[in-house]
N, C-alpha and C positions, 0 to 999 in steps of 0.2 A: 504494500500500500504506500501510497506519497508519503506524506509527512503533511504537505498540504491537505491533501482529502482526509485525514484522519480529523484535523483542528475541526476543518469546514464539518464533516459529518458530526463529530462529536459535539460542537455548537447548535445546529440543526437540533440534535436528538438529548439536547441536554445533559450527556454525558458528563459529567466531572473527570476531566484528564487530570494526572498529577507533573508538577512543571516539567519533570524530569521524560515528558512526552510531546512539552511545549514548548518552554520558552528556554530549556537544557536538553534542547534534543541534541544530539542524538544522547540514550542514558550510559551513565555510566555503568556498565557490568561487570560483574564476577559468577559465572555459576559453577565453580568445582566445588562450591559445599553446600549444603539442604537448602541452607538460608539465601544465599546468593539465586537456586535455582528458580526458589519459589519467587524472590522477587522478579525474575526474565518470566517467570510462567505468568505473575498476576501483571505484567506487563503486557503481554501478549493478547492475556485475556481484555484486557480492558480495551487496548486497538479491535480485538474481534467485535466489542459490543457495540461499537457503532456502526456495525452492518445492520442496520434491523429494517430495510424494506427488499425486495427483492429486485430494485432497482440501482440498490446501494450496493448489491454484489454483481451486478452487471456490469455498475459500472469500477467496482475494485479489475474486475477478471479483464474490460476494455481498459484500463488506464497501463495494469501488468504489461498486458500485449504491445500498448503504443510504447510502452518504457524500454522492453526487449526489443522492440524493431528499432531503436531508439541508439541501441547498442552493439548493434550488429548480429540480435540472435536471429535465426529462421526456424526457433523449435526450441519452446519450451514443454516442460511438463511443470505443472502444478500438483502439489497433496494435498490433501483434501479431507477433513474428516467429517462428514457426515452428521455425524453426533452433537457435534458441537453445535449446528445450526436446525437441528430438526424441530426443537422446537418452538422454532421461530416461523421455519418456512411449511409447516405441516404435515413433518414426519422424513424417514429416509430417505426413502424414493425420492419425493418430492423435491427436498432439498438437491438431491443426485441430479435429478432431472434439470433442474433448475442452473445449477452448475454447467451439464452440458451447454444445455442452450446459451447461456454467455457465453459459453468460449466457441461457438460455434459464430457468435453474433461478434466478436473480437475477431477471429480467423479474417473473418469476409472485409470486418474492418480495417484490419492491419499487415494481410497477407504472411502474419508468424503464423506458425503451426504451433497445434496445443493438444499437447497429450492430460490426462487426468489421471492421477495417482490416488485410488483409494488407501486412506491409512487408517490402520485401528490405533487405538492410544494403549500402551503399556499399562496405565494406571487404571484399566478398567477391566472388567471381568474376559477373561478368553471367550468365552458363548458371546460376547457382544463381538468379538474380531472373525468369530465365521459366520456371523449373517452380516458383517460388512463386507465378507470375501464372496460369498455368495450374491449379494450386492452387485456387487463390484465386476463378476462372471460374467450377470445378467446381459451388463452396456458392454461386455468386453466388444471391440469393434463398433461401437456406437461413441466411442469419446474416451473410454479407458482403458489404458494399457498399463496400467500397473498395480501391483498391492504392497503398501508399504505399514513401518510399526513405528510411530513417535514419539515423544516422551523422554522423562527421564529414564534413562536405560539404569541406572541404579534400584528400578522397580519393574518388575512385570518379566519376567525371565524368558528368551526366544523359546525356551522347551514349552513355552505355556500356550505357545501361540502356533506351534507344527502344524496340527490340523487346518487350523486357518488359511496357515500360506499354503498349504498342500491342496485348499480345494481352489486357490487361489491360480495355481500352476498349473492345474488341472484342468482349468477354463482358459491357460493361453496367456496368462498376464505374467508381467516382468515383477521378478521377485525383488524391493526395492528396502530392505531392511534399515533402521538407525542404528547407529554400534561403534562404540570404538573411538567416543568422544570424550564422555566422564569418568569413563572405564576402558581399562585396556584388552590388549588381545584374548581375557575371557570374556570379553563381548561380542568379538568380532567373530572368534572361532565357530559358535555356536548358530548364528547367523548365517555361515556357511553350508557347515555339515546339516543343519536340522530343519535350518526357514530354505536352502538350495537360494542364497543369496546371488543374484547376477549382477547386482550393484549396491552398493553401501552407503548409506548416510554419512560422511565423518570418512569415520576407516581409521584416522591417522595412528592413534595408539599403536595400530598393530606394527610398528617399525620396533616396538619393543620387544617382538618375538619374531628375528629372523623368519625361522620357520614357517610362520604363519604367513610373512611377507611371501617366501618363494611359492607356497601354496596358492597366495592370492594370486601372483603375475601367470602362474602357469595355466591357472583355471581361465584368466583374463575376467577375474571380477572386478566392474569399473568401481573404481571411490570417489563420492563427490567429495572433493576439499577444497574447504570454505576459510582460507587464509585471515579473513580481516575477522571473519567469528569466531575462530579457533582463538585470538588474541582478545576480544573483548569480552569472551568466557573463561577465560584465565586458562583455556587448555594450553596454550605457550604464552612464554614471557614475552615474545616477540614473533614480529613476522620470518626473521629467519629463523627462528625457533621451529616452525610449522614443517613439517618432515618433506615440504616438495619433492624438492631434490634429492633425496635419498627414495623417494618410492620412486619416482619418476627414472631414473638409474638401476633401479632394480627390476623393473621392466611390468611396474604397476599401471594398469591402466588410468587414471586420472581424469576427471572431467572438475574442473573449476568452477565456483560458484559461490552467490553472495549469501546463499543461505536464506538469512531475513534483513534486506536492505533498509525496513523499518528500523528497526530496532539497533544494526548494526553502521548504519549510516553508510555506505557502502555496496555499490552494485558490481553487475558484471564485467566489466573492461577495467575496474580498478585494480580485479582479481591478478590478472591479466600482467597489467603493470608494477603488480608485487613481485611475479614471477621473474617478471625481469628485474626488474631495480632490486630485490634481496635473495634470489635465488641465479643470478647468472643467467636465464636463458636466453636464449639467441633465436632471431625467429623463425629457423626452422623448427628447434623446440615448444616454439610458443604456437607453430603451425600442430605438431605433433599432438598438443597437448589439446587443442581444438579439434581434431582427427579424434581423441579420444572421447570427447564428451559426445561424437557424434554416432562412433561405433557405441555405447554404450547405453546411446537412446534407443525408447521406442518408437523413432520417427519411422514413418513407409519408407518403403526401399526406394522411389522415385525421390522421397527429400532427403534422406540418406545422400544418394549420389548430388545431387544437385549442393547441396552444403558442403562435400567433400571436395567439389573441384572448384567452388569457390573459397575453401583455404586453401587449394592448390593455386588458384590466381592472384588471389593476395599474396603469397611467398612469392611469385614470378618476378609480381611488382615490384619489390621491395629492393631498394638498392645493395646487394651484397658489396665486399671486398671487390671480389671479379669487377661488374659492372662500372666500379668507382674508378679501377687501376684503368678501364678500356677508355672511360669517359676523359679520362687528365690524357691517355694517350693519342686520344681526338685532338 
């Protein structure tokens, strides 16, 4: 969400924001311990509550899209929980349905492509994450390609949620687990072996168990890593702190990402430009690593290609060594 459309809706709908979402935006965070989380979580919440018409999430899901086309993306995916807003918008389905149709009404608007990631929350009963997965089944090919698990991963154990993701797999959707943020590679492992994880939320911890790295590059499980979050969640003391460069070397798949640009003040192309300026990469790396978010989406095979040979065109462009030495030889 803007930071704008948050003030404006939450005035409209009489919300009480606390300044630390207003006039000290972006907030200050820490969540590696209970008390730090819960305040990112009743942050979070309070930006959700001024969704409350079903034009107010039309237009979060159209401003998202103009924001990524904005940045160069052609294919986001969003998560999405369900629960959170059902009783607002008159139950699952409904609220589900209601999701699609913005981001079908964004697509036509903005020309990004938009996948939907159903997620169950950690903190909540496993019976509630297999009829979000059966859910979720229903629209597979109607707007959903994925089923993911959110929350503090400190709660709700991946063994609680198997069935879930399994009927979730079972229906064709990309397995999109959170792990590996607040906790280490026993979050991640389990994610793997049990939820059949093809992408991670996070991932990063797991550089603290070689092993579970070579696991990850070989399977080619992509990890979203979210460099400016990882730092304002106290997961690193810094941006070079953030493991890039060591999974990215190890022959991790990688896709980049702002996480929550609300809260973290911080979008997609800044990610980007951490990569380079505190990790060294050069931009055929910075191509590669855009290569990665691309094989590790649920975009159609037709945007697949199309998004791949336009980071092939952007590297062409770019003035290398070569081109520089031929140009002064002009």
């Amino acid at each position: 969400m803007r930071h704008s459309t948050l003030v404006e809706l939450a005035l409209r709908h009489r919300v009480q924001l606390p300044e630390s979402l207003v006039s000290e935006w972006p907030p200050a965070l820490r969540a590696t311990d209970e008390r730090g989380w819960f305040r990112f979580q009743r942050l979070y919440d309070l930006a959700r509550s001024v969704l409350q018409t079903p034009a107010d999430l039309r237009r979060l899901v159209r401003e998202t899209a103009e924001d990524e086309a904005s940045e160069g993306s052609g294919w986001l995916e969003i998560q999405v929980d369900p629960s959170g807003y059902a009783h607002r918008f008159g139950g699952l389905t409904p609220t589900l349905e209601l999701v699609l149709d913005a981001v079908r009404e964004a697509e036509r608007a903005t020309g990004v492509g938009i996948g939907v990631i159903v997620a169950a929350n950690r903190t909540r009963h496993p019976l509630d994450a297999r009829t979000l997965a059966r859910l979720a089944v229903r629209y597979a090919g109607r707007g959903v390609v994925g089923f993911g698990l959110s929350n503090d991963e400190r709660r709700g154990r991946p063994y609680e949620f198997e069935r879930a993701f399994r009927i979730a797999r079972r229906g064709g959707l990309l397995s999109a687990p959170h792990g590996g943020e607040l906790q280490g590679p026993e979050s991640v492992r389990p994610c793997i072996d049990l939820l059949g994880a093809e992408r991670i939320g996070h991932g990063v911890r797991s550089v603290e168990d070689p092993r579970l790295v070579e696991k990850i590059a070989e399977r080619g499980v992509t990890l979203e890593v979210c460099p400016a979050s990882n730092v304002s969640l106290g997961v690193a003391r810094s941006v070079g702190e953030v493991p890039v460069r060591r999974l990215f070397e190890a022959g991790v798949p990688i896709a980049l990402g702002a996480d929550d640009p609300l809260l973290f003040g911080s979008r997609l192309t800044a990610q980007y430009e951490l990569a380079r300026s505190e990790h060294g990469f050069t931009d055929e790396e910075l191509a590669e690593l855009a290569r990665c978010s691309i094989r590790g989406s649920a975009a159609p095979p037709g945007v697949r290609k199309q998004l791949l040979e336009g980071v092939d065109d952007w590297l062409a462009k770019v003035p290398g060594p070569r081109a520089a030495a031929d140009a002064s030889a002009r």
